[in-house]
Jmol script that loads the backbone (N, CA, C; Angstrom):
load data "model"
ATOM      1  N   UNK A   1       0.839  -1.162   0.000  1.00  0.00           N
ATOM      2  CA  UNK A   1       0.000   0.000   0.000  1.00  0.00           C
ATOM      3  C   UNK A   1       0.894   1.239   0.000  1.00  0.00           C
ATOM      4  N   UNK A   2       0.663   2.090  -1.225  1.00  0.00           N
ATOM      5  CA  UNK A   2       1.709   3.128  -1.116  1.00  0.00           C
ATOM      6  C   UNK A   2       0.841   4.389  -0.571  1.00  0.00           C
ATOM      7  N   UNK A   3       1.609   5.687   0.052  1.00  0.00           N
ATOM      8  CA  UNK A   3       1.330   6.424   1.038  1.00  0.00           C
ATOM      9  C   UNK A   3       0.851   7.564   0.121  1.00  0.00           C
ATOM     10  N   UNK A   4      -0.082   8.045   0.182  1.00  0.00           N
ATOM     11  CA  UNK A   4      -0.330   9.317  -0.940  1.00  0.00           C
ATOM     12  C   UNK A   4      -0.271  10.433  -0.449  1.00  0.00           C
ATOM     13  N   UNK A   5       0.904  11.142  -0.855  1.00  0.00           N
ATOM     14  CA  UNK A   5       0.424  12.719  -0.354  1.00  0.00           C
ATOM     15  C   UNK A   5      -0.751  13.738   0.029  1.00  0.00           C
ATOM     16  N   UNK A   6      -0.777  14.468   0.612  1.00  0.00           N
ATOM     17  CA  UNK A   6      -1.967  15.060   1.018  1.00  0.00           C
ATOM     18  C   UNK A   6      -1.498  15.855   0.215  1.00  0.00           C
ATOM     19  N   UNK A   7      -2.439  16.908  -0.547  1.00  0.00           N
ATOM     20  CA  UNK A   7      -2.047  18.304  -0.833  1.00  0.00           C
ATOM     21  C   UNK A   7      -3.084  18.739  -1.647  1.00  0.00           C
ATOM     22  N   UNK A   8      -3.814  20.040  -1.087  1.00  0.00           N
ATOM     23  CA  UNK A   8      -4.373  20.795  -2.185  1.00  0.00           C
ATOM     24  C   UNK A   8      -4.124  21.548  -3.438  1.00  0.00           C
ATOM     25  N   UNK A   9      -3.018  21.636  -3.644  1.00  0.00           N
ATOM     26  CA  UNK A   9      -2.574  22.111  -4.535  1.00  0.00           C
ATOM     27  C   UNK A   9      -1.958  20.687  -5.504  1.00  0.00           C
ATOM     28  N   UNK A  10      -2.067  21.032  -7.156  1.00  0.00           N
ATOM     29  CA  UNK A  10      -1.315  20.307  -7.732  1.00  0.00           C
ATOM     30  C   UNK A  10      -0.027  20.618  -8.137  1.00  0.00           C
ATOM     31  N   UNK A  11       0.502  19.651  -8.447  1.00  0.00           N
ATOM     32  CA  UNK A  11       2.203  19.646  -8.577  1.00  0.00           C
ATOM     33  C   UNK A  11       2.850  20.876  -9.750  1.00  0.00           C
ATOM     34  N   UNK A  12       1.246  20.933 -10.630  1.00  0.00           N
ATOM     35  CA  UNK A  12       1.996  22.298 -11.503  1.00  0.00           C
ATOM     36  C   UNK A  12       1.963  23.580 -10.683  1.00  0.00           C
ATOM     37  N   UNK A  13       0.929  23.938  -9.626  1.00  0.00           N
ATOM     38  CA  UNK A  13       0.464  24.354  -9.122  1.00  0.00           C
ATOM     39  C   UNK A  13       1.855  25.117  -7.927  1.00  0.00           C
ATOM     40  N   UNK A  14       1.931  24.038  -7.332  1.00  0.00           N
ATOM     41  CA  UNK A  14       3.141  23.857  -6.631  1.00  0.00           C
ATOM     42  C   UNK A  14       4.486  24.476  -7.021  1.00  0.00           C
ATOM     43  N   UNK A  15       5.002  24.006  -8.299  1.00  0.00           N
ATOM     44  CA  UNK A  15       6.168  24.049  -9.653  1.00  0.00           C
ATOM     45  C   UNK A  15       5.781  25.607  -9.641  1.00  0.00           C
ATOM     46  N   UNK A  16       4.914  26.772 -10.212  1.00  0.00           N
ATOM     47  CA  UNK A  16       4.283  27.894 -10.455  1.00  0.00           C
ATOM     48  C   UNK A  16       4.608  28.762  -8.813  1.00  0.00           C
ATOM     49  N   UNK A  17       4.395  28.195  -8.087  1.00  0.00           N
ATOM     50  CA  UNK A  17       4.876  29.252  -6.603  1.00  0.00           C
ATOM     51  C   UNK A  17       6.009  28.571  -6.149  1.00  0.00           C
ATOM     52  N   UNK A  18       6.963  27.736  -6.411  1.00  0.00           N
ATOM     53  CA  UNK A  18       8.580  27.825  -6.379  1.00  0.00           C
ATOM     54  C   UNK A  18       8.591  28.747  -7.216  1.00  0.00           C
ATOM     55  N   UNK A  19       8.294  29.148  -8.411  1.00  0.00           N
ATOM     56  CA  UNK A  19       9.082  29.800  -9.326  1.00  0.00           C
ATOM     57  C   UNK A  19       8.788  31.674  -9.081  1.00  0.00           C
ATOM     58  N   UNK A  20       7.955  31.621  -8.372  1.00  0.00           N
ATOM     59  CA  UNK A  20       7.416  32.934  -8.102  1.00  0.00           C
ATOM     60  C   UNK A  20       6.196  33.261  -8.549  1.00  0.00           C
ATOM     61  N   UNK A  21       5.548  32.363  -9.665  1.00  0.00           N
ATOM     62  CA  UNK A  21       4.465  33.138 -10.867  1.00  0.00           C
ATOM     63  C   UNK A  21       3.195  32.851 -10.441  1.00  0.00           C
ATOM     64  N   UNK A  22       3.015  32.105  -9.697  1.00  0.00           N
ATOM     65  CA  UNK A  22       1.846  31.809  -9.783  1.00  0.00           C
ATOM     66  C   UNK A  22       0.662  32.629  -9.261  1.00  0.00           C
ATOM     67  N   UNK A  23       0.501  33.985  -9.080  1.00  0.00           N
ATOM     68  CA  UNK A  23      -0.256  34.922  -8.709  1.00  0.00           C
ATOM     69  C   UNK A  23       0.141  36.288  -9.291  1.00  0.00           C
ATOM     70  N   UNK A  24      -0.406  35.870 -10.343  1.00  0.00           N
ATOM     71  CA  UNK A  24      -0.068  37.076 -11.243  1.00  0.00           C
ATOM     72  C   UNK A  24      -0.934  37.970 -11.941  1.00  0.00           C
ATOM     73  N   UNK A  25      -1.298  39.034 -11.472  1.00  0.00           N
ATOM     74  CA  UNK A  25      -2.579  39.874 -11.745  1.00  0.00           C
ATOM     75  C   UNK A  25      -1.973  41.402 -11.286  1.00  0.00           C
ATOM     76  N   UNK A  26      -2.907  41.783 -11.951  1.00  0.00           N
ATOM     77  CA  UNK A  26      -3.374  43.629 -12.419  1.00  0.00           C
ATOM     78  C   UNK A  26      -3.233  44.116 -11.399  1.00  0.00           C
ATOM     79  N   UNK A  27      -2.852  45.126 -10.949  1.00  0.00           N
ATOM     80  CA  UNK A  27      -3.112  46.314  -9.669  1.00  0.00           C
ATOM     81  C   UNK A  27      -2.629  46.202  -8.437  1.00  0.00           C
ATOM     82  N   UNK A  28      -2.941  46.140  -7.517  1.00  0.00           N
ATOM     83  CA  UNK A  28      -2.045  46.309  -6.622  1.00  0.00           C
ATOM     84  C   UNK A  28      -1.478  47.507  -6.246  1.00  0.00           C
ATOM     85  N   UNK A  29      -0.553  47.805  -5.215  1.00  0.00           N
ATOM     86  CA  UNK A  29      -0.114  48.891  -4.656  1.00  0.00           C
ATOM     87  C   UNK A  29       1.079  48.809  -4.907  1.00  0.00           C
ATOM     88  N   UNK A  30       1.382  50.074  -5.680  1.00  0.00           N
ATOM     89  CA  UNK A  30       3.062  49.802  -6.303  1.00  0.00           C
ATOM     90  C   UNK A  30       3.799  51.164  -5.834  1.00  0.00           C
ATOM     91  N   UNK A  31       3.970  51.574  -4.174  1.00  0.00           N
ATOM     92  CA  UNK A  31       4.531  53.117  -4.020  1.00  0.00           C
ATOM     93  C   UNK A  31       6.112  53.038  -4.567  1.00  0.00           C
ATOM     94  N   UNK A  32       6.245  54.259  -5.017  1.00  0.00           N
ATOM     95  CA  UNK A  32       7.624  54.913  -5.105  1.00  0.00           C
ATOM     96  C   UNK A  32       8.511  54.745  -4.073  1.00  0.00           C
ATOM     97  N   UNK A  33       9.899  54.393  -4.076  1.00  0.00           N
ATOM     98  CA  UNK A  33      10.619  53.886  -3.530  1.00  0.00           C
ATOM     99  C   UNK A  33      11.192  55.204  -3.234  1.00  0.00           C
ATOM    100  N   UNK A  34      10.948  55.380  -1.532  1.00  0.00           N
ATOM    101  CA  UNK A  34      11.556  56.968  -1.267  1.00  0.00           C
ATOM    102  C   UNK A  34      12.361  56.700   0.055  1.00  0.00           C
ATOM    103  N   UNK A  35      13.745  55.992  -0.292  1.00  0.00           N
ATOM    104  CA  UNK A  35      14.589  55.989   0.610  1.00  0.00           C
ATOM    105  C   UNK A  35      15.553  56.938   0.787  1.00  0.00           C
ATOM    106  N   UNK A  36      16.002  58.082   0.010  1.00  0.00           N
ATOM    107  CA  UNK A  36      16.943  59.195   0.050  1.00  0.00           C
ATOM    108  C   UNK A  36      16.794  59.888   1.245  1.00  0.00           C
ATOM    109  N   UNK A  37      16.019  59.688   2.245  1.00  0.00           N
ATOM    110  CA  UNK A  37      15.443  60.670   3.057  1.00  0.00           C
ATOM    111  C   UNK A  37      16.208  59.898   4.352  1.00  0.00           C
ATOM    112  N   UNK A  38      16.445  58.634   4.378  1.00  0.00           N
ATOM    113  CA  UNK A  38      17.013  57.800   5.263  1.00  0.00           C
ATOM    114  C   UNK A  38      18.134  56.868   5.097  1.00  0.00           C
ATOM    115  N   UNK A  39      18.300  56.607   3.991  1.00  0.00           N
ATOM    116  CA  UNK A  39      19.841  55.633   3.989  1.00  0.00           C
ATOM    117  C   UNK A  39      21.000  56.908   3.475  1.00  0.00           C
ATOM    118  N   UNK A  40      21.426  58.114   4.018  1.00  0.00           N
ATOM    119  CA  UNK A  40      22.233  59.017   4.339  1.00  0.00           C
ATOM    120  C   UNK A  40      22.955  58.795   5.859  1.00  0.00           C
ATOM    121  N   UNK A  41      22.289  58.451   6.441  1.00  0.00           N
ATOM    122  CA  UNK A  41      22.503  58.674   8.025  1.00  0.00           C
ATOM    123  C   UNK A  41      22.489  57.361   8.537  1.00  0.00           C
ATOM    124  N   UNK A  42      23.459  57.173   9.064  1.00  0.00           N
ATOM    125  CA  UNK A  42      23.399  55.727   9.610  1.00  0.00           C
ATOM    126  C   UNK A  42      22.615  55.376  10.820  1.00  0.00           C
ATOM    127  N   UNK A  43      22.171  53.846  11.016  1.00  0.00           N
ATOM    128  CA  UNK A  43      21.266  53.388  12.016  1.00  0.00           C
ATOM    129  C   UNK A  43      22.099  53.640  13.151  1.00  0.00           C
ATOM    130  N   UNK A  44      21.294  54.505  14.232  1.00  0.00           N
ATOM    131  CA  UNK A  44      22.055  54.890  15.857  1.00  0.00           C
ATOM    132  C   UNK A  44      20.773  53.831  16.939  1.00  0.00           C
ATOM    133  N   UNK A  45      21.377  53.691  17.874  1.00  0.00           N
ATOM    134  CA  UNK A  45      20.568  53.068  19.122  1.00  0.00           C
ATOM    135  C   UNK A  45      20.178  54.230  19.709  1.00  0.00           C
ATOM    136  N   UNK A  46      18.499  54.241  19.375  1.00  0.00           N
ATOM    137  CA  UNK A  46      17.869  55.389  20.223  1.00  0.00           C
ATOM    138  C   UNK A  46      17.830  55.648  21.838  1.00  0.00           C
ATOM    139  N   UNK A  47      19.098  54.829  22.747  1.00  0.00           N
ATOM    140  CA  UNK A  47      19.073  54.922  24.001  1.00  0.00           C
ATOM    141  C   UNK A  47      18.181  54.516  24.765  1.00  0.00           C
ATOM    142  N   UNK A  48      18.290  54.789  25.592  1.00  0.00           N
ATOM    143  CA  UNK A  48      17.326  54.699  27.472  1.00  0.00           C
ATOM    144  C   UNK A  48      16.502  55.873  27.794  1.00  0.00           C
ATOM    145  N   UNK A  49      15.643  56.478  27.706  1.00  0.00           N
ATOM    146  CA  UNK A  49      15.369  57.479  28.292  1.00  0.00           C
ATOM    147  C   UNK A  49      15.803  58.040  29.849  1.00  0.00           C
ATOM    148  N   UNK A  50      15.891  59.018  30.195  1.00  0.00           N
ATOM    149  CA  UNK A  50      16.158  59.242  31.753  1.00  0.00           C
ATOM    150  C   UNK A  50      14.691  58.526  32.381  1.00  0.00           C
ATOM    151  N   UNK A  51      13.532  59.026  32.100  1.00  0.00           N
ATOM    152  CA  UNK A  51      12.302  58.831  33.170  1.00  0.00           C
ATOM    153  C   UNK A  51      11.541  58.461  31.618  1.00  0.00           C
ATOM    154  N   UNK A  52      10.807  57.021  32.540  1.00  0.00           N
ATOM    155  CA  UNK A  52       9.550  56.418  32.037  1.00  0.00           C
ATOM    156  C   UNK A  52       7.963  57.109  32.092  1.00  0.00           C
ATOM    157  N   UNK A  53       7.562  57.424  31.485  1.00  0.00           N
ATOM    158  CA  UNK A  53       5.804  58.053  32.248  1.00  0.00           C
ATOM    159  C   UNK A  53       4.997  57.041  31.939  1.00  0.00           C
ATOM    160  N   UNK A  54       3.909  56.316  32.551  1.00  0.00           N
ATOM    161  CA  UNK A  54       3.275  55.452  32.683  1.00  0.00           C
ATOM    162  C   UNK A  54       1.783  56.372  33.145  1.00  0.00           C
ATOM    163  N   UNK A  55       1.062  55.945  31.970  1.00  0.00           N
ATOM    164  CA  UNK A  55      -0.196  56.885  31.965  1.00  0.00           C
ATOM    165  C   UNK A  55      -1.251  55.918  32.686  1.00  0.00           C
ATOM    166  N   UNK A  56      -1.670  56.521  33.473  1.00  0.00           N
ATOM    167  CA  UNK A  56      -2.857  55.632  34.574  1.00  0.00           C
ATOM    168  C   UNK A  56      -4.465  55.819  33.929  1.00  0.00           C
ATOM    169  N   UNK A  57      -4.847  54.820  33.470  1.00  0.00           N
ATOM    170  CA  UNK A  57      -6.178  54.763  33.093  1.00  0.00           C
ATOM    171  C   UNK A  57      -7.135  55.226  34.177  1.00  0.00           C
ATOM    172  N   UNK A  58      -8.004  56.035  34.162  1.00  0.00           N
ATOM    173  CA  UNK A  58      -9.406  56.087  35.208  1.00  0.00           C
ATOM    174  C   UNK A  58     -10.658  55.470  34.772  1.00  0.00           C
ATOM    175  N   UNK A  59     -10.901  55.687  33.260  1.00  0.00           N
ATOM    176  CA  UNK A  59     -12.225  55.453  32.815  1.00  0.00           C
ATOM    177  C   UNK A  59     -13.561  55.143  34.200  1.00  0.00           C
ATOM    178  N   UNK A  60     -13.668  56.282  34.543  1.00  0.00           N
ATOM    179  CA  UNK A  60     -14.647  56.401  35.331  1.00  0.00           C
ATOM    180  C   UNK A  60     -14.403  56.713  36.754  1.00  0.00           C
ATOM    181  N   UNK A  61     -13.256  55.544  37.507  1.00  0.00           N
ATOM    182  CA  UNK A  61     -13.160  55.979  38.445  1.00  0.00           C
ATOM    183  C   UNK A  61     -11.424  55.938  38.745  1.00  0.00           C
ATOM    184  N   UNK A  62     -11.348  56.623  40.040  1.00  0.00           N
ATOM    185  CA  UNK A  62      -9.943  56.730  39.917  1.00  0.00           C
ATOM    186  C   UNK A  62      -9.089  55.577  40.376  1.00  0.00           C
ATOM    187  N   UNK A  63      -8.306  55.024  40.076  1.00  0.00           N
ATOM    188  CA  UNK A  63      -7.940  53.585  40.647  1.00  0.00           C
ATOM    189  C   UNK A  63      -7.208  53.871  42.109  1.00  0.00           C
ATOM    190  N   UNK A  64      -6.811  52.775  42.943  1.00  0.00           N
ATOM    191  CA  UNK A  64      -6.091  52.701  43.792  1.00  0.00           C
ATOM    192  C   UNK A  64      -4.799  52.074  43.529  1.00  0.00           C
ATOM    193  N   UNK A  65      -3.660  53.061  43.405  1.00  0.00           N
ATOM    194  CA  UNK A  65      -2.151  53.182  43.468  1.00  0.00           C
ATOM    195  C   UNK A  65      -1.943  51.895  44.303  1.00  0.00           C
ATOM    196  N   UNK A  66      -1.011  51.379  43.902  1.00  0.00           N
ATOM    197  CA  UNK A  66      -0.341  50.305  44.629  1.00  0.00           C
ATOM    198  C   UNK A  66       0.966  50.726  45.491  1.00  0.00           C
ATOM    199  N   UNK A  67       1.721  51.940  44.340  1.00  0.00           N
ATOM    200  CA  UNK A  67       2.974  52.573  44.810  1.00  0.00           C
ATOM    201  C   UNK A  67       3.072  53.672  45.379  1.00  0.00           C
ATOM    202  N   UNK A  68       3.951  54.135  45.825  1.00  0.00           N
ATOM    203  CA  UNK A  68       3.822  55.393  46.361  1.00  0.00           C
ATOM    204  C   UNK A  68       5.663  55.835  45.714  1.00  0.00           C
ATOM    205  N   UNK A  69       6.103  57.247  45.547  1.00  0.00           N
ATOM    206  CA  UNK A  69       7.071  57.953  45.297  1.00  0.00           C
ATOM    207  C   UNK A  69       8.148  56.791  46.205  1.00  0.00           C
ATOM    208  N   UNK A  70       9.311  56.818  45.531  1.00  0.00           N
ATOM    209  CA  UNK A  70       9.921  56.431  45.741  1.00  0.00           C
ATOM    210  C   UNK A  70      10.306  54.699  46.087  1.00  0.00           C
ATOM    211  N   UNK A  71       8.904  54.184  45.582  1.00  0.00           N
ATOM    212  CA  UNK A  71       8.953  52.746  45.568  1.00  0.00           C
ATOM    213  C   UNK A  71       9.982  52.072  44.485  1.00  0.00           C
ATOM    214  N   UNK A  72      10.737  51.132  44.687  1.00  0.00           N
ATOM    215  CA  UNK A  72      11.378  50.319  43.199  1.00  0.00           C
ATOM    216  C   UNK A  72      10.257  49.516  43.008  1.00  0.00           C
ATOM    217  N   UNK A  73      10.341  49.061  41.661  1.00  0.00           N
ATOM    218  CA  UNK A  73       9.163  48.514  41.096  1.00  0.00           C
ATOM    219  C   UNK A  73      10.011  47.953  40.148  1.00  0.00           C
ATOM    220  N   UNK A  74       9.384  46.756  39.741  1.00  0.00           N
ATOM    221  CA  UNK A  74       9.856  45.590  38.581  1.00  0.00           C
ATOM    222  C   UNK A  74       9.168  45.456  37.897  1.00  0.00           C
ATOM    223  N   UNK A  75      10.037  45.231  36.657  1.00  0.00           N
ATOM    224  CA  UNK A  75       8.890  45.056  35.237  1.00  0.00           C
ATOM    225  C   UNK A  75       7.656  43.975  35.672  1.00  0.00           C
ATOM    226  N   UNK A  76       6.736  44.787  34.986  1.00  0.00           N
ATOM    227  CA  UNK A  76       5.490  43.661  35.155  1.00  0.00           C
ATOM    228  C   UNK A  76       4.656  43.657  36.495  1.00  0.00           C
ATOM    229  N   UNK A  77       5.342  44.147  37.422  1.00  0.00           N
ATOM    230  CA  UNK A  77       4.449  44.520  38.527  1.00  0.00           C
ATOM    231  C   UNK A  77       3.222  45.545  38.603  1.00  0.00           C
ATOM    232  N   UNK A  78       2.313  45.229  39.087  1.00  0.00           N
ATOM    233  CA  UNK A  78       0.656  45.540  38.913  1.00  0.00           C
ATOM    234  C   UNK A  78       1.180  47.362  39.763  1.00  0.00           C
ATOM    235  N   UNK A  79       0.878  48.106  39.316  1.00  0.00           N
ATOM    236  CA  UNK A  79       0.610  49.681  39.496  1.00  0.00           C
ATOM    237  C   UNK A  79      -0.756  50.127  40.363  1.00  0.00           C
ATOM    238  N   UNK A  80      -1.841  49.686  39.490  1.00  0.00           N
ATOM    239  CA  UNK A  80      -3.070  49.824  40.317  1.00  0.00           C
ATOM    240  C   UNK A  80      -3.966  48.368  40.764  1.00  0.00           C
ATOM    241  N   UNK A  81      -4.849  48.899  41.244  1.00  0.00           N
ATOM    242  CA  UNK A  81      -5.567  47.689  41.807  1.00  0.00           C
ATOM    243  C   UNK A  81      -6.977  47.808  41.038  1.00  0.00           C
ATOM    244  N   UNK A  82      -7.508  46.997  40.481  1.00  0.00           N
ATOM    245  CA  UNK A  82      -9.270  46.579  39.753  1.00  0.00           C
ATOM    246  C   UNK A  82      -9.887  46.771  40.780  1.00  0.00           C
ATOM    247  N   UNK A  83     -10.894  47.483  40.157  1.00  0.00           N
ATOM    248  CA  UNK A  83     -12.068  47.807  41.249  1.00  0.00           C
ATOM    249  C   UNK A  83     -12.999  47.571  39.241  1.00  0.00           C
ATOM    250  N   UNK A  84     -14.158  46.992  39.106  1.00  0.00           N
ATOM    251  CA  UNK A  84     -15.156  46.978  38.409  1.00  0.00           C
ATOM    252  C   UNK A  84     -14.054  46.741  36.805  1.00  0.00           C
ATOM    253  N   UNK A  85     -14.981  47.378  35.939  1.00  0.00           N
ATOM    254  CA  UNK A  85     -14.368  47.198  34.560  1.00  0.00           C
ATOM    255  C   UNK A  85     -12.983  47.624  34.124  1.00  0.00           C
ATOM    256  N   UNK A  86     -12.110  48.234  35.029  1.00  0.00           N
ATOM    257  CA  UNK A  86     -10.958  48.576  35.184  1.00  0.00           C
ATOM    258  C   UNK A  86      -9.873  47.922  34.673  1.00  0.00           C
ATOM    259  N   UNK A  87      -9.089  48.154  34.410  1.00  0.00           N
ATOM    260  CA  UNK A  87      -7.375  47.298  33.800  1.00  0.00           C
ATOM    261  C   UNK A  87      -6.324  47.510  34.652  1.00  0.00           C
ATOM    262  N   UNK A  88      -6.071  46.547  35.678  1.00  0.00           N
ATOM    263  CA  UNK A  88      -4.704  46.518  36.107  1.00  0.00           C
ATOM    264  C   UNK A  88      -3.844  47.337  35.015  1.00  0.00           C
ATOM    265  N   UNK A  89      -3.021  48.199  35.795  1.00  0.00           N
ATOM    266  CA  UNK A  89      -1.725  48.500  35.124  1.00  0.00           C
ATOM    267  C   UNK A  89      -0.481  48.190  35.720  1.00  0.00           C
ATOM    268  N   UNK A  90       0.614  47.825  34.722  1.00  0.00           N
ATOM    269  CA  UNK A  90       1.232  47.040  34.841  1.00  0.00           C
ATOM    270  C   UNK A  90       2.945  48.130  34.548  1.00  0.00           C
ATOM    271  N   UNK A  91       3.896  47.538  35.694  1.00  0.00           N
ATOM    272  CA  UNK A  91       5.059  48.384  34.964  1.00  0.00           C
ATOM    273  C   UNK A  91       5.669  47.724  33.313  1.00  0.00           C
ATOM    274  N   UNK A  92       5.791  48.775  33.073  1.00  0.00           N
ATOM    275  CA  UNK A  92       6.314  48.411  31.564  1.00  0.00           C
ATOM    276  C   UNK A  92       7.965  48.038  31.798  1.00  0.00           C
ATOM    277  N   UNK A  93       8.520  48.517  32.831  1.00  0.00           N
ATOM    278  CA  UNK A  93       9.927  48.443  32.711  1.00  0.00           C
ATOM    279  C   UNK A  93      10.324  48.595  34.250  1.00  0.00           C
ATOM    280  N   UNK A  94      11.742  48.320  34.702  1.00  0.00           N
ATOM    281  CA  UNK A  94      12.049  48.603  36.071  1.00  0.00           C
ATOM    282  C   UNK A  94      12.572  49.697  36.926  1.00  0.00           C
ATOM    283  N   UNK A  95      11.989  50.241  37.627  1.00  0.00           N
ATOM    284  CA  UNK A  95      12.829  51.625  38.328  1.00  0.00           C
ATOM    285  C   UNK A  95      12.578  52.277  39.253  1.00  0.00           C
ATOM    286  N   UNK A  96      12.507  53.379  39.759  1.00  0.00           N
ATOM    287  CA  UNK A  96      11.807  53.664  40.925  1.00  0.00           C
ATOM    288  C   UNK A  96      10.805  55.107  40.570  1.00  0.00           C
ATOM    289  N   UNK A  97       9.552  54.769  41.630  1.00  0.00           N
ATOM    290  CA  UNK A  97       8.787  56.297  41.702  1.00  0.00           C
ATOM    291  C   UNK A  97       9.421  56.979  41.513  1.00  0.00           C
ATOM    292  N   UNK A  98       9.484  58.489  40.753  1.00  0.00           N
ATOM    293  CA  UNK A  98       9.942  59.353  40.783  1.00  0.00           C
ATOM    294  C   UNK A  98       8.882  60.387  41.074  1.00  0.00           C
ATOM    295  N   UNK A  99       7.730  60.214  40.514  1.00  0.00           N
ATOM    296  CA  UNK A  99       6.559  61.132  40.819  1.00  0.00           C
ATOM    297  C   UNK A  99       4.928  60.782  40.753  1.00  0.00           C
ATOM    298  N   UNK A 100       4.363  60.715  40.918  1.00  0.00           N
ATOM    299  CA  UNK A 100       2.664  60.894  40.242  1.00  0.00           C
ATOM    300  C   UNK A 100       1.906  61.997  40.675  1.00  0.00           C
ATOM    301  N   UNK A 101       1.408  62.271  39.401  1.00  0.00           N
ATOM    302  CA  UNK A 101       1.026  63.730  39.303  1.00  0.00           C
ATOM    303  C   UNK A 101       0.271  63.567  38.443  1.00  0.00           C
ATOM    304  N   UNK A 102      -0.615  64.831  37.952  1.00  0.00           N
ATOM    305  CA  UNK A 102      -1.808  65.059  36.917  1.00  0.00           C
ATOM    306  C   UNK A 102      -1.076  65.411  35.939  1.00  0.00           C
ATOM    307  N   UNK A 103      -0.944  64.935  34.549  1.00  0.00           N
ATOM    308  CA  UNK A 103      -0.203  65.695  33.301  1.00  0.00           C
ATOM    309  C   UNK A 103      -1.101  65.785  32.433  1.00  0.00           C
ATOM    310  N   UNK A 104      -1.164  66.828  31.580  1.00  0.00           N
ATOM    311  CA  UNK A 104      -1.746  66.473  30.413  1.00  0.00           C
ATOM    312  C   UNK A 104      -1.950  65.023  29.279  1.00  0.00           C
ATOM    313  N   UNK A 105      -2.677  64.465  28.728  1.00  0.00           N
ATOM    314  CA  UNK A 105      -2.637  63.509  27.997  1.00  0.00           C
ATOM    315  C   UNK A 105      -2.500  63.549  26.560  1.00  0.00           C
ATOM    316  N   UNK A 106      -1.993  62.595  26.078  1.00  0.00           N
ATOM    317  CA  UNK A 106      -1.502  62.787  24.862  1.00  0.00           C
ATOM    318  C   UNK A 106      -2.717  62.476  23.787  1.00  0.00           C
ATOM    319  N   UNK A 107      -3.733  63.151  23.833  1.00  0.00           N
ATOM    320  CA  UNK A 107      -5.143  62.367  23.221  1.00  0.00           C
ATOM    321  C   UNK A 107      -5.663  63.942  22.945  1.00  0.00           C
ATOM    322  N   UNK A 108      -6.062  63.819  21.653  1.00  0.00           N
ATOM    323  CA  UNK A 108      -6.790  65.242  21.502  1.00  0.00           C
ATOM    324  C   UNK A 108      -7.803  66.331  22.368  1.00  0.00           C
ATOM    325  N   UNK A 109      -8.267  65.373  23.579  1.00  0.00           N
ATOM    326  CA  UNK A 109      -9.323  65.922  24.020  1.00  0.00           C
ATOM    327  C   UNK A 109      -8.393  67.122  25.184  1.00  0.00           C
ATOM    328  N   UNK A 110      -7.165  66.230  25.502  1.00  0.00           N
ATOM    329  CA  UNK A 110      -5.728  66.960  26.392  1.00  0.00           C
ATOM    330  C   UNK A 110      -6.537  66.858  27.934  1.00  0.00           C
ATOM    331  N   UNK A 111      -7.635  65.621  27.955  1.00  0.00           N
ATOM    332  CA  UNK A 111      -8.084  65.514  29.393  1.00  0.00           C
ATOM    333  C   UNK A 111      -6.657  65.031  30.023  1.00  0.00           C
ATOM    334  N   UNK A 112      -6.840  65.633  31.453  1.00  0.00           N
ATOM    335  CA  UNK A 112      -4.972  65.236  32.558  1.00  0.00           C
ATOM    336  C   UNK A 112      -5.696  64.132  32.798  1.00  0.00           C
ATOM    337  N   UNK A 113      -4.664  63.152  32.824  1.00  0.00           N
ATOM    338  CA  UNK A 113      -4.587  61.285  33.309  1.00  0.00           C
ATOM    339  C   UNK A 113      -3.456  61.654  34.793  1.00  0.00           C
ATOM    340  N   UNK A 114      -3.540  60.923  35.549  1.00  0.00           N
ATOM    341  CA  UNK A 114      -2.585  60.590  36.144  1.00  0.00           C
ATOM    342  C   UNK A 114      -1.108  59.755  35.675  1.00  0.00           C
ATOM    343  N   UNK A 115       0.021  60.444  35.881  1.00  0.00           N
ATOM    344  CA  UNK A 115       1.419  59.599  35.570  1.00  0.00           C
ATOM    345  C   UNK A 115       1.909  59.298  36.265  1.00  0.00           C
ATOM    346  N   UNK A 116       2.800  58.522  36.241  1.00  0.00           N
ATOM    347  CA  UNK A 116       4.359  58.300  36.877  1.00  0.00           C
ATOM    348  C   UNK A 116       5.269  57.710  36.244  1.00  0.00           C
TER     349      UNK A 116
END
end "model"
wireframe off; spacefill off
backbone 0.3
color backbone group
């Protein structure tokens, strides 16, 4: 009993997308190749920032802080605490309080979120 391949596709089928061709049609999105603007300047490592800001969701109500100024905190550690439809927030990275305060938000409406 010999073993038969599975395959939806047939072998010309197959033969046609090794070769590249086999999807070959009209239109598509063909932009202008506008690299002059960037392969001048070589790739740099955009660094560390000094200070992280970590924007605190309220949607509705204000959460309860886990940290206080001057806490160290580790990536991934929970920021606030769930109360109802709320989202844990979470540190993105490791370091210590430096502040929380009202800042402006980066959202057109420029309602202040809480940071740190």
């Amino acid at each position: 009993m010999s073993i038969m391949p599975i395959n939806l596709l047939s072998d010309d089928q197959l033969a046609l997308i090794s070769s590249g061709k086999q999807w070959s049609f009209h239109g598509g999105i063909h932009p202008q190749e506008n690299k002059q603007q960037s392969n001048q300047t070589a790739i740099e490592d955009a660094g560390i920032p000094p200070f992280l800001i970590i924007a605190v969701e309220h949607k509705g109500h204000t959460p309860e802080l886990l940290v206080k100024v001057g806490d160290p905190v580790l990536k991934g550690q929970p920021l606030t605490k769930v109360y109802g439809a709320m989202v844990t927030q979470h540190a993105s990275s490791s370091g210590t309080v430096h502040a929380i305060e009202k800042r402006t938000d980066l959202h057109p409406s420029g309602l202040p979120v809480s940071q740190w």
